[in-house]
C-alpha positions in Angstrom: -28.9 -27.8 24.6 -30.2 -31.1 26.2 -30.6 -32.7 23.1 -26.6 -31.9 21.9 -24.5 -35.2 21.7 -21.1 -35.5 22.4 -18.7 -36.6 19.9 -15.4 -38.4 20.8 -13.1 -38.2 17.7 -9.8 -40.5 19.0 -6.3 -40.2 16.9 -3.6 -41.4 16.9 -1.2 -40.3 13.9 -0.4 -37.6 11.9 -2.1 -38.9 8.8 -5.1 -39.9 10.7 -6.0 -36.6 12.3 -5.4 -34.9 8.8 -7.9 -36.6 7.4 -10.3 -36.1 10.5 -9.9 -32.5 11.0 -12.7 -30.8 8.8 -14.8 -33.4 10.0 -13.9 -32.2 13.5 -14.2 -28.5 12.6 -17.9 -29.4 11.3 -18.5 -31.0 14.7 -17.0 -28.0 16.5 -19.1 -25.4 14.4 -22.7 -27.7 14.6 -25.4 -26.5 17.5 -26.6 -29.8 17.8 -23.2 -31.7 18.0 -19.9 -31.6 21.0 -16.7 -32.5 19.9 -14.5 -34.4 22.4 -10.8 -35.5 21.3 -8.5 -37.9 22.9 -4.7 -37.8 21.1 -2.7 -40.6 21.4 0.2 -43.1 19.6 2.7 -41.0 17.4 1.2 -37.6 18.6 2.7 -37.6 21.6 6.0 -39.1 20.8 9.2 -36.8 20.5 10.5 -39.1 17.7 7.3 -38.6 15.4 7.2 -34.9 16.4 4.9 -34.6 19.1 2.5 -33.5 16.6 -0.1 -33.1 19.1 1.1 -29.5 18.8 -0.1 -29.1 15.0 -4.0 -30.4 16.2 -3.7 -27.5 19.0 -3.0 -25.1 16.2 -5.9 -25.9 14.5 -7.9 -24.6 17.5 -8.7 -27.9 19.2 -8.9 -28.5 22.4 -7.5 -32.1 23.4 -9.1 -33.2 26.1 -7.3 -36.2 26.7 -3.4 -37.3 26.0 -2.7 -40.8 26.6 0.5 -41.7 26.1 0.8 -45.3 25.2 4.8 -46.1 23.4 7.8 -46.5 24.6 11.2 -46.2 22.8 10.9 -49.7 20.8 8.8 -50.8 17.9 8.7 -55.0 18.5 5.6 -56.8 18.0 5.5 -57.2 21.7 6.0 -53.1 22.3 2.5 -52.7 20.1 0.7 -55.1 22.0 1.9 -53.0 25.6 1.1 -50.0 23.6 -2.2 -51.7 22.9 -2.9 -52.4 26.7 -1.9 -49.3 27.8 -5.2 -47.8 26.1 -7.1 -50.5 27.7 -6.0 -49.8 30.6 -6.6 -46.4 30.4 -8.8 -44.8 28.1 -12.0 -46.2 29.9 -11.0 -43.4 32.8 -11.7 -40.6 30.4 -14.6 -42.3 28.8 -16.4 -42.4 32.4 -15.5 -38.9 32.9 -16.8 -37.6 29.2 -19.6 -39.7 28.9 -19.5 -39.6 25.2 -23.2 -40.1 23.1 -20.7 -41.6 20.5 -17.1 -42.1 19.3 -15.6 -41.3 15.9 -12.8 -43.2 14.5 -11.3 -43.4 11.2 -9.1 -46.7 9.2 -7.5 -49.6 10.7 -4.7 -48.6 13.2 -4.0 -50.9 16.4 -4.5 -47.6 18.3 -8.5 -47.3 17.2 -8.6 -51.3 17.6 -7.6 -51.1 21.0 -9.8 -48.0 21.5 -12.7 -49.3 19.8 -12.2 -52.8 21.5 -13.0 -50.5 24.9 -16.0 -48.7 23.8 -17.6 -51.8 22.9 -17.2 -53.2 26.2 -18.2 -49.8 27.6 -21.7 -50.0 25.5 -20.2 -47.0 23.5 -21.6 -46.8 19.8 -18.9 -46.0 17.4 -18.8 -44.8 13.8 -16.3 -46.1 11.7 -14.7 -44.2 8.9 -12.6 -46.3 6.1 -14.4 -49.3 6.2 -14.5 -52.3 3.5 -11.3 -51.5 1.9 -8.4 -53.8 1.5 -5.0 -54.3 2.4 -4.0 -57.9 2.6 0.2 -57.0 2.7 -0.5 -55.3 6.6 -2.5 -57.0 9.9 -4.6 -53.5 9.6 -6.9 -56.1 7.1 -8.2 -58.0 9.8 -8.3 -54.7 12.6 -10.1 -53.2 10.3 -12.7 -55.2 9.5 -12.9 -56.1 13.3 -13.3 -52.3 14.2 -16.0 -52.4 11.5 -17.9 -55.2 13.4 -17.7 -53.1 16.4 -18.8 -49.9 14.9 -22.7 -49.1 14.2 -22.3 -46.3 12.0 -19.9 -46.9 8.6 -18.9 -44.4 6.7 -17.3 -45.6 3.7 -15.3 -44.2 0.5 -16.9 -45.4 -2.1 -19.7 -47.9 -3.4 -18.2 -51.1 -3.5 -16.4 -50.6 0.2 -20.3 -50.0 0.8 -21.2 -53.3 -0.4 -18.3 -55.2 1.3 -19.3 -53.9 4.9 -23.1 -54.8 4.3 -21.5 -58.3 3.1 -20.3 -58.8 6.7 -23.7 -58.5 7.8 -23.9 -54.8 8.4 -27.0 -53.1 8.3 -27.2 -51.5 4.9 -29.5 -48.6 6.8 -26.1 -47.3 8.5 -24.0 -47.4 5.9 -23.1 -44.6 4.2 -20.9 -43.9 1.0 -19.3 -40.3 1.6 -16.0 -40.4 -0.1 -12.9 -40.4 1.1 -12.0 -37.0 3.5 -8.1 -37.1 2.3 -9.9 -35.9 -1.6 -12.4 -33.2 0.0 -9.1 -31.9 1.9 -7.6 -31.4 -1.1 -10.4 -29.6 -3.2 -10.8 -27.2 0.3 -7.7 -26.5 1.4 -5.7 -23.8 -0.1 -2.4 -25.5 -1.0 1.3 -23.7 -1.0 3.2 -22.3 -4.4 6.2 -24.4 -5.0 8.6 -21.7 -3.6 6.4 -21.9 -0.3 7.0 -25.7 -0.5 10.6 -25.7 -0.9 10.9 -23.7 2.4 9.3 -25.6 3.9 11.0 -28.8 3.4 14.1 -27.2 2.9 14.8 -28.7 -0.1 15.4 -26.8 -3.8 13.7 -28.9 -6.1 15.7 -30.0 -9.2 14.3 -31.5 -12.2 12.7 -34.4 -10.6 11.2 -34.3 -7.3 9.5 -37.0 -5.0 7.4 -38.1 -2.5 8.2 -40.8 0.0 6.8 -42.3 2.6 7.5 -46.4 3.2 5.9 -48.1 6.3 6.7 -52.0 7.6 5.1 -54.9 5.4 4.0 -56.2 8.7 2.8 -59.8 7.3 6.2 -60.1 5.5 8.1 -62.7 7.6 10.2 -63.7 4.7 11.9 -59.9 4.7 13.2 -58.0 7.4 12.7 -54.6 7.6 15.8 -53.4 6.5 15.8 -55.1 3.5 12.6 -53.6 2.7 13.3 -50.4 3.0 17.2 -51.1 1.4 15.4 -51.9 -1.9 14.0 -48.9 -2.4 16.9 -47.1 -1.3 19.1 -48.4 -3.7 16.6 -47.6 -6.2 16.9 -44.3 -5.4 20.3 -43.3 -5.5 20.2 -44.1 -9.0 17.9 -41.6 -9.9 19.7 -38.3 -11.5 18.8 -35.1 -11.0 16.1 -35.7 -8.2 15.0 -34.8 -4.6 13.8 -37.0 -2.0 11.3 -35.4 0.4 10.9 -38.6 2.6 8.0 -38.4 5.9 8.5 -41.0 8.5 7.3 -44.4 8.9 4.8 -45.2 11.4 4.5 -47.3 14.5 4.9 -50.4 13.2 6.7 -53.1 14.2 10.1 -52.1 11.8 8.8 -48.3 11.3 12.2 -47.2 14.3 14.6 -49.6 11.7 13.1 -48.2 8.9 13.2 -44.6 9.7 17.1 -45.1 10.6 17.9 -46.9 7.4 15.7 -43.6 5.8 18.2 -41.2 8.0 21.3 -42.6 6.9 20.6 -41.9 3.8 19.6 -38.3 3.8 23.2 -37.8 6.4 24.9 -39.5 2.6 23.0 -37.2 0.5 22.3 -34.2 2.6 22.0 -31.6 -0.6 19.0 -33.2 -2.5 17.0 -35.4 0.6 15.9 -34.7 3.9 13.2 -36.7 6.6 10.6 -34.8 8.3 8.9 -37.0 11.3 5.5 -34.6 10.2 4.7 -32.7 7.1 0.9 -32.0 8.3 -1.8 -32.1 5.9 -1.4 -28.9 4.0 2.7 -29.0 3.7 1.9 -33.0 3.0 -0.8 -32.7 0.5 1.2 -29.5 -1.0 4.2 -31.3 -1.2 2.0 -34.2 -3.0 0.9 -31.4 -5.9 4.1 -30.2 -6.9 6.0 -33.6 -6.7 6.9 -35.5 -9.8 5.3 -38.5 -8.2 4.6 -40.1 -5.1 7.0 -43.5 -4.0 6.3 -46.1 -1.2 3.5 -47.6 0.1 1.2 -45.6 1.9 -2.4 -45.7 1.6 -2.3 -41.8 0.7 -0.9 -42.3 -2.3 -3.3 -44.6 -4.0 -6.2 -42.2 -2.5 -5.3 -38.7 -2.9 -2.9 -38.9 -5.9 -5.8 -39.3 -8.5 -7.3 -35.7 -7.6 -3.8 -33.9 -8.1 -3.0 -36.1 -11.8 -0.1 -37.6 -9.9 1.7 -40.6 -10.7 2.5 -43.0 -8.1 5.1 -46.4 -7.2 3.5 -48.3 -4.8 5.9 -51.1 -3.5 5.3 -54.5 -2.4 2.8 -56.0 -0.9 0.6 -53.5 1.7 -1.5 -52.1 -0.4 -2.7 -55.1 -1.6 -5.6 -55.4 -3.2 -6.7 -51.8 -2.4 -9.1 -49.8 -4.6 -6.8 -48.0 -7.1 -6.9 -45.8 -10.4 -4.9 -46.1 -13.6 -1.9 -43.9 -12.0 -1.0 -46.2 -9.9 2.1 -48.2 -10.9 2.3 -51.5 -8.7 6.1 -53.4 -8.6 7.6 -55.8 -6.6 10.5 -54.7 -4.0 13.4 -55.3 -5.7 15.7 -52.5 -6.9 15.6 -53.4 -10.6 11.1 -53.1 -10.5 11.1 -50.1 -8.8 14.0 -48.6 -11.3 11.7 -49.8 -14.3 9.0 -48.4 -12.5 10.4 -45.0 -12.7 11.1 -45.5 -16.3 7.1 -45.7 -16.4 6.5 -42.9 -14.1 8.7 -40.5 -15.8 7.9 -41.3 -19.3 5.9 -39.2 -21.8 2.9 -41.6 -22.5 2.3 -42.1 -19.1 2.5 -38.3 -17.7 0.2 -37.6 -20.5 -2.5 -39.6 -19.5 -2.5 -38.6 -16.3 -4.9 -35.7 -17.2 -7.9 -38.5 -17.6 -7.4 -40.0 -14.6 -10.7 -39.8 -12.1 -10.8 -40.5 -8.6 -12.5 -43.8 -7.0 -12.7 -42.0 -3.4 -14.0 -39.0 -4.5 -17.6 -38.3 -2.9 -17.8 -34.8 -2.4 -18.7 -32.8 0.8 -17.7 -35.9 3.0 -17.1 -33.7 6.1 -20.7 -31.9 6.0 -22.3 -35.2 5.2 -20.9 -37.3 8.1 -21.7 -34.5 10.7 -25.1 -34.3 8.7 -26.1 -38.2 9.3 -24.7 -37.8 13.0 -26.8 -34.9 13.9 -29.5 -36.7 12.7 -28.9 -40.6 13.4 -30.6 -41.9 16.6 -27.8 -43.4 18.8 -29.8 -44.7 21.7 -31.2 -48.0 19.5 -28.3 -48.9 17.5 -26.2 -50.7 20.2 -27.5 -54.1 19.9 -27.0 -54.7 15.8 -28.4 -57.9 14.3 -26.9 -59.7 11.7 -28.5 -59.2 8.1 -27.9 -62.1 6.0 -27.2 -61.8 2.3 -29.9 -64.0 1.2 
């Protein structure tokens, strides 16, 4: 069809790309839409699990790999791994010739990437917008990328409201939920038994969640003492597993993940670390848990919909849109060990039954592919500013 416009979805985690895929399949299944896909960052890194592999699973085809880290995680190994896709993702984009490029939350990768298709005269629609997250640099890259995209999709209402504040046009923003909730409610998640093989863990009485990434604005505490908080915490919980996913890129993630791996070597017979869960063993693992620790954006996002309780640590997730399951603490060992007096207690597993999600919007996938099918791409590149008056 003449009229079909080609979609360039770019990822560059694990996390990312689960939360993009039935978007992707929608694209893929549309008459009136092309799906193009460039995988990049953690994907294709051994130490993160190359888990480029899973999105080929799924049936995509990748039509670019750009490699872009090496074997450190300094702030100067991002900003090489930053240029890299400056340097080299404008080849493909000549080549594709993409109508428009699809990104989703606040990851130097899609900064970088989105940084090149505005000087390419690219339009770009920006999933994740107007949230918060003061405790991480991803605050300011993503409300850069949103000033850079022309299409927002965001999670809920007041996200709406805080792109239009930056002078967006309120005629291309668009509340759809948040995709991690609509892959829960459509993906069919695995029995408990099916869980424990996969992580190769049998459960005991309590089992958890954990995923801790860098406080990358913290300059007061190194990354090993970050993550040495929590584990202390931990191995004075009784009776529990530990079913820990890596950190990410980050600046800290490499010091982190080794501070994470000496601790399962210590306890081998109720923890382990898996570099990649993918969405269905992740979001699987998340409904059979006893509650979700760290500080990952999943948690505060995707818990509500399951009734799972959830420690978020520190600072990164500052400020971020959050329900009543939530239990926020500082990281020291003796807050998070109160906080899993709260966690585990009866009053506050009770009310967990009540608990309603901020993020969810329904049939996000369907609705984004709906509003690009239909959106008219050639007059949105030059975007004026729309004052609040």
């Amino acid at each position: 069809m003449t009229d079909t416009k080609k979609i360039c979805v770019i990822t560059g985690t694990r996390a990312e790309y689960g939360l993009l895929s039935l978007t992707m399949k929608e694209i893929s299944c549309s008459s009136h839409l092309e799906l193009g896909l460039v995988a990049t960052g953690t994907h294709l890194s051994k130490d993160f699990g190359e888990t480029y592999t899973e999105i080929e699973k799924d049936g995509f085809q990748i039509d670019y790999k750009m490699p872009i880290l090496n074997s450190n995680d300094s702030s100067n190994d991002t900003l090489h791994s930053m240029s890299e896709i400056l340097k080299k993702l404008p080849k493909f984009l000549d080549k594709f010739q993409p109508d428009l490029i699809l990104v989703l939350g606040d990851r130097y990768e899609i900064f970088a990437s989105v940084s090149v298709a505005l000087i390419s005269n690219i339009p770009v629609a920006h999933i994740h917008g107007g949230e918060l997250t003061e405790g991480a640099f991803d605050e300011a890259m993503r409300h850069a990328i949103t000033k850079m995209s022309h299409i927002h999709f965001t999670t809920n209402n007041q996200h709406a409201k805080r792109v239009i504040q930056m002078g967006e046009n309120p005629e291309y923003v668009f509340n759809v939920g948040a995709p991690g909730v609509e892959n829960i409610k459509s993906l069919k998640l695995l029995s408990k038994e099916e869980i424990e093989s996969v992580v190769g863990i049998s459960f005991k009485k309590r089992n958890y969640l954990v995923t801790y990434h860098p406080e990358t604005l913290n300059q007061s505490t190194s990354p090993e003492k970050q993550i040495g908080c929590l584990l202390e915490a931990l191995a004075e919980q009784e009776d529990s597993t530990f079913i820990f996913t890596k950190a990410n890129s980050d600046p800290g993630g490499m010091t982190i993940n080794s501070r994470i791996q000496e601790f399962v070597n210590k306890n081998p017979t109720n923890s382990c670390l898996h570099s990649s869960l993918g969405h269905l063993n992740y979001l699987s693992m998340m409904k059979h848990c006893t509650g979700v620790i760290g500080n990952s954006s999943s948690a505060l996002i995707e818990t509500p919909t399951l009734k799972k309780g959830a420690i978020n640590i520190g600072s990164r997730q500052n400020n971020r849109t959050r329900s009543d399951n939530i239990i926020d603490c500082e990281n020291t060992k003796e807050a998070i060990n109160k906080s899993f007096s709260i966690l585990n207690s009866k009053n506050f597993q009770s009310a967990l039954t009540a608990i309603e999600n901020p993020y969810d919007g329904g049939d996000t996938s369907k609705r984004i592919v709906d509003i690009l099918t239909s959106s008219q791409l050639g007059s949105i590149l030059i975007k004026k500013f729309i004052d609040i008056l």
